[in-house]
C-alpha positions in Angstrom: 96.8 79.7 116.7 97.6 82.7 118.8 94.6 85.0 119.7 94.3 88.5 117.9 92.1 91.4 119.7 92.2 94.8 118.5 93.5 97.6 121.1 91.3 99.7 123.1 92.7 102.8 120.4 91.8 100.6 117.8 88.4 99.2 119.0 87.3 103.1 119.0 88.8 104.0 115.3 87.0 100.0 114.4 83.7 101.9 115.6 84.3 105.2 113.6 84.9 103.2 111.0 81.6 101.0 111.6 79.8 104.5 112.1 80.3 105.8 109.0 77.7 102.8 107.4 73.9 102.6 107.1 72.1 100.1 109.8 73.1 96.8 108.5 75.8 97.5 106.7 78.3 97.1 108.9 80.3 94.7 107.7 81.6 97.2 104.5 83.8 98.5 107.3 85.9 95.5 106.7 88.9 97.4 105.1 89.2 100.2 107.1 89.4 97.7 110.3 91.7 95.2 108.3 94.2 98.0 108.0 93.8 99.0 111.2 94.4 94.9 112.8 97.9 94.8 110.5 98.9 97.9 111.6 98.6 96.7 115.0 100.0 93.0 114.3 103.3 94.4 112.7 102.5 95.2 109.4 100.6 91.6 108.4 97.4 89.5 108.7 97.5 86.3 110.3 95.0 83.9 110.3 93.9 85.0 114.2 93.4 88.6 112.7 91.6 87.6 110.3 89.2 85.7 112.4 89.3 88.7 115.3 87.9 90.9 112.3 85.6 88.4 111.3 84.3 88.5 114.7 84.2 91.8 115.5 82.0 92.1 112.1 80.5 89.5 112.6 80.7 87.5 108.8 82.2 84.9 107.9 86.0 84.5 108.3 86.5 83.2 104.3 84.8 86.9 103.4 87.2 88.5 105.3 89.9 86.4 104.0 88.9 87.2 100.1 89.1 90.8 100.3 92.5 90.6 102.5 93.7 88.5 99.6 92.2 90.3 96.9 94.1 93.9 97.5 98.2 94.4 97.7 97.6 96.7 100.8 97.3 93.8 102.9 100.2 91.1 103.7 99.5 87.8 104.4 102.8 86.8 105.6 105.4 89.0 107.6 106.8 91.8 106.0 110.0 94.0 106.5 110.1 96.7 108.0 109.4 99.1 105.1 107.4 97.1 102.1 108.1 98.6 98.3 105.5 98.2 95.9 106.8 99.1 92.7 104.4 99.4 90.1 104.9 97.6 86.7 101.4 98.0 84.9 101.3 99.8 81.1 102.1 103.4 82.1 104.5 103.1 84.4 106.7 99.9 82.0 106.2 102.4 79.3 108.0 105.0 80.9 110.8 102.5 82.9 109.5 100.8 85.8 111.3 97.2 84.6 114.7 99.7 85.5 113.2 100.6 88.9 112.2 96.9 89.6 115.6 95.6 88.5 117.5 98.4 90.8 115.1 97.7 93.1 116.3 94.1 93.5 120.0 95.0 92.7 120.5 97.4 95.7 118.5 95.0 97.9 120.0 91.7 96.8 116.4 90.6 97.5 113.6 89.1 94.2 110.2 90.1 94.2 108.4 88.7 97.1 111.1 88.4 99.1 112.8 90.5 102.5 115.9 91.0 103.1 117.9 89.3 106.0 118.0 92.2 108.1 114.1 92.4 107.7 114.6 96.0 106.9 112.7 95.6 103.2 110.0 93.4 101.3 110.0 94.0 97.8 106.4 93.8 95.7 105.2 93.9 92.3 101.9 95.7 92.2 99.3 96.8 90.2 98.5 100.4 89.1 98.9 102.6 92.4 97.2 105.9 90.4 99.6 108.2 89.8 100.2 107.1 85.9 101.2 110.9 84.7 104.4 110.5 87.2 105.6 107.5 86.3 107.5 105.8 86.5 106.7 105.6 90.5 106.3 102.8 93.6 105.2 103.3 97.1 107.0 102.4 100.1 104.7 102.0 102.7 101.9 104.8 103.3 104.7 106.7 100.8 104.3 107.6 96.9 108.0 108.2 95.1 107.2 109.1 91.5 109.2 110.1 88.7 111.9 107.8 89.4 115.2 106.5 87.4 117.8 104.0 88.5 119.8 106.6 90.4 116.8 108.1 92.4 115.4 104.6 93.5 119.0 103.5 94.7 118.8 107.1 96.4 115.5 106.8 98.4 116.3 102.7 99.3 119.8 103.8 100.3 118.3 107.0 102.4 116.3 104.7 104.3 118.9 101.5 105.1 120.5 104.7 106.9 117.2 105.5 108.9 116.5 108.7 107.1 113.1 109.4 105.8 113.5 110.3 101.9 111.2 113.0 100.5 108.0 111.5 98.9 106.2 113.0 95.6 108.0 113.8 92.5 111.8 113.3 92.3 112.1 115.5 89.3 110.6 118.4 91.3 107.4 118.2 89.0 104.5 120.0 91.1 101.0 117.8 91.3 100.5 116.2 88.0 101.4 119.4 85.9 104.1 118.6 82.5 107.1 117.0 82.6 108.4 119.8 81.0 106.3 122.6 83.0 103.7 124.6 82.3 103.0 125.7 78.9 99.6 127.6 79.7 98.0 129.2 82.6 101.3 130.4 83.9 100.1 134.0 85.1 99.0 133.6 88.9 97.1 136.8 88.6 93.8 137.1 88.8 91.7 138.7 86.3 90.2 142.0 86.8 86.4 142.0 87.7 84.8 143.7 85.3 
């Protein structure tokens, strides 16, 4: 197995991180400094960063290896470049995310789980990412695109095959969380007189 150590950069965010914890707590640190490891190793966990983490927190390697297997934000295996997550639980397949999935693997020529040959995109199923009154919505890596149809997902995976960097948030132009349809109340911005 090759080794795994943290960067110098790293070591001093991993302490931060630490820091932040009561005396003996340390080890609930352990996603913070997971994130940080696959950042560093390209964008997944091997086994040897999973042990360096285990080490530097000093528990056991099999509890760092549950919670790196328990959430979608951390890759076991190599991932492309840029990593899709599109979300397919209630809200979002009520409002069309089994369309974004399917255009998803159309313009990529790629299934769920896979990358494509160019190692440019890994495409993922995941659960609820928390933005439920945008959906239908997925994330591309630290990236939320919500309000999406076929035509703007093709857009933002075909924006970056070309290297651009496409415009996160709502792709209706919705502000925050407010209607679909705009606002219905509280539209004057002024401020009431004090009496």
């Amino acid at each position: 197995m090759t080794g795994f150590e943290l960067s110098a950069e790293n070591v001093k965010a991993a302490k931060d991180f630490i820091a932040r914890y009561p005396a003996g707590r340390e080890q609930s640190a352990v996603m913070p400094i997971l994130d940080l490891a696959q950042r560093q190793n390209g964008g997944w966990l091997s086994e040897a960063v999973i042990a360096h983490v285990a080490g530097f927190l000093d528990m056991p390697a099999i509890r760092v290896q549950e919670v790196a297997s328990f959430y979608s934000m951390y890759h076991l295996k190599p991932m492309g470049k840029h990593v899709i997550g599109v979300c397919t639980t209630t809200p979002c397949w009520l409002r069309g995310s089994a369309e974004i999935l399917d255009t998803c693997r159309k313009t990529l020529g790629i299934a769920v789980g896979e990358t494509t040959d160019d190692g440019l995109f890994t495409l993922t199923e995941v659960e609820c990412l928390g933005a439920c009154c945008n959906a239908p919505m997925l994330q591309i890596d630290d990236e939320y695109y919500e309000d999406l149809d076929a035509d703007s997902t093709r857009n933002i995976l075909e924006s970056l095959r070309e290297g651009h960097t496409p415009k996160p948030g709502s792709q209706t132009g919705r502000i925050s969380s407010e209607p679909a349809s705009g606002l219905t109340t509280l539209k004057d911005s002024q401020k009431p007189e004090a009496v």
